[in-house]
C-alpha positions in Angstrom: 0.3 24.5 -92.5 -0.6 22.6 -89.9 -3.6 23.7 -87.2 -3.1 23.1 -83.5 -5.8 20.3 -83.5 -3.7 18.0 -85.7 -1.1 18.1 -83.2 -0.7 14.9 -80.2 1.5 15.3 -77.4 3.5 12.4 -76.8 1.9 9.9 -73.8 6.4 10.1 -72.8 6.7 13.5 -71.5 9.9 13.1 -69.8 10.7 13.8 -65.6 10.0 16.2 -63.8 7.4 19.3 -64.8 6.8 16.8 -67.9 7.6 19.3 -70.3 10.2 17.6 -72.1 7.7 16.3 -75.0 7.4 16.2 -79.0 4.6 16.1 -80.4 3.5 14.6 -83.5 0.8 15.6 -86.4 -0.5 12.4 -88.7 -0.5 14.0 -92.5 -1.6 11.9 -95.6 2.3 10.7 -96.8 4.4 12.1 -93.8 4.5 12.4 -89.6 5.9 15.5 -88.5 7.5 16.0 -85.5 7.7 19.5 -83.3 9.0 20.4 -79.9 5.9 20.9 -77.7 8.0 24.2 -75.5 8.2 25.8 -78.9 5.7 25.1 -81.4 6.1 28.0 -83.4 9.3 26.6 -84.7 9.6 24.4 -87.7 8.7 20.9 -87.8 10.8 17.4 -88.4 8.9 15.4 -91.7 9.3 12.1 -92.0 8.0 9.2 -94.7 5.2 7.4 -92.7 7.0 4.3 -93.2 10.5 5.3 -92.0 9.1 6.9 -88.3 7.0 3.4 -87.8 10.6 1.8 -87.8 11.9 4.4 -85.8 9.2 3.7 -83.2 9.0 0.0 -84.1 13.2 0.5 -82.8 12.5 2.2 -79.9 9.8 -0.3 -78.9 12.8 -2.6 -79.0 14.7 -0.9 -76.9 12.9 -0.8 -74.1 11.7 -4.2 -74.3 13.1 -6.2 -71.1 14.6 -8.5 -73.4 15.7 -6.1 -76.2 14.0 -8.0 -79.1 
């Protein structure tokens, strides 16, 4: 289990009341993911290596140039 200290909210917490945020817990071979409105509820695992090129991607994206 995770504790609430390993938990960071994400620096991109959406419009308005700026509740619409994930946040994300570092663990030894996976990152997981959890809505920060509901911690309680399970969280998204992911290989370390497979959410740095998820985020690597969305760094792309909103790149001015898109490369």
């Amino acid at each position: 289990m995770l504790t609430p200290d390993n938990w960071k909210k994400s620096s991109y917490s959406g419009g308005g009341q700026g509740d619409a945020c994930v946040e994300i817990a570092h663990r030894h071979s996976h990152i997981a993911v959890r809505d920060s409105k509901a911690p309680e509820r399970a969280a998204l695992t992911f290989p370390r290596d497979s959410f740095a090129a998820f985020t690597a991607h969305l760094g792309a994206l909103q790149s001015p140039c898109g490369e």
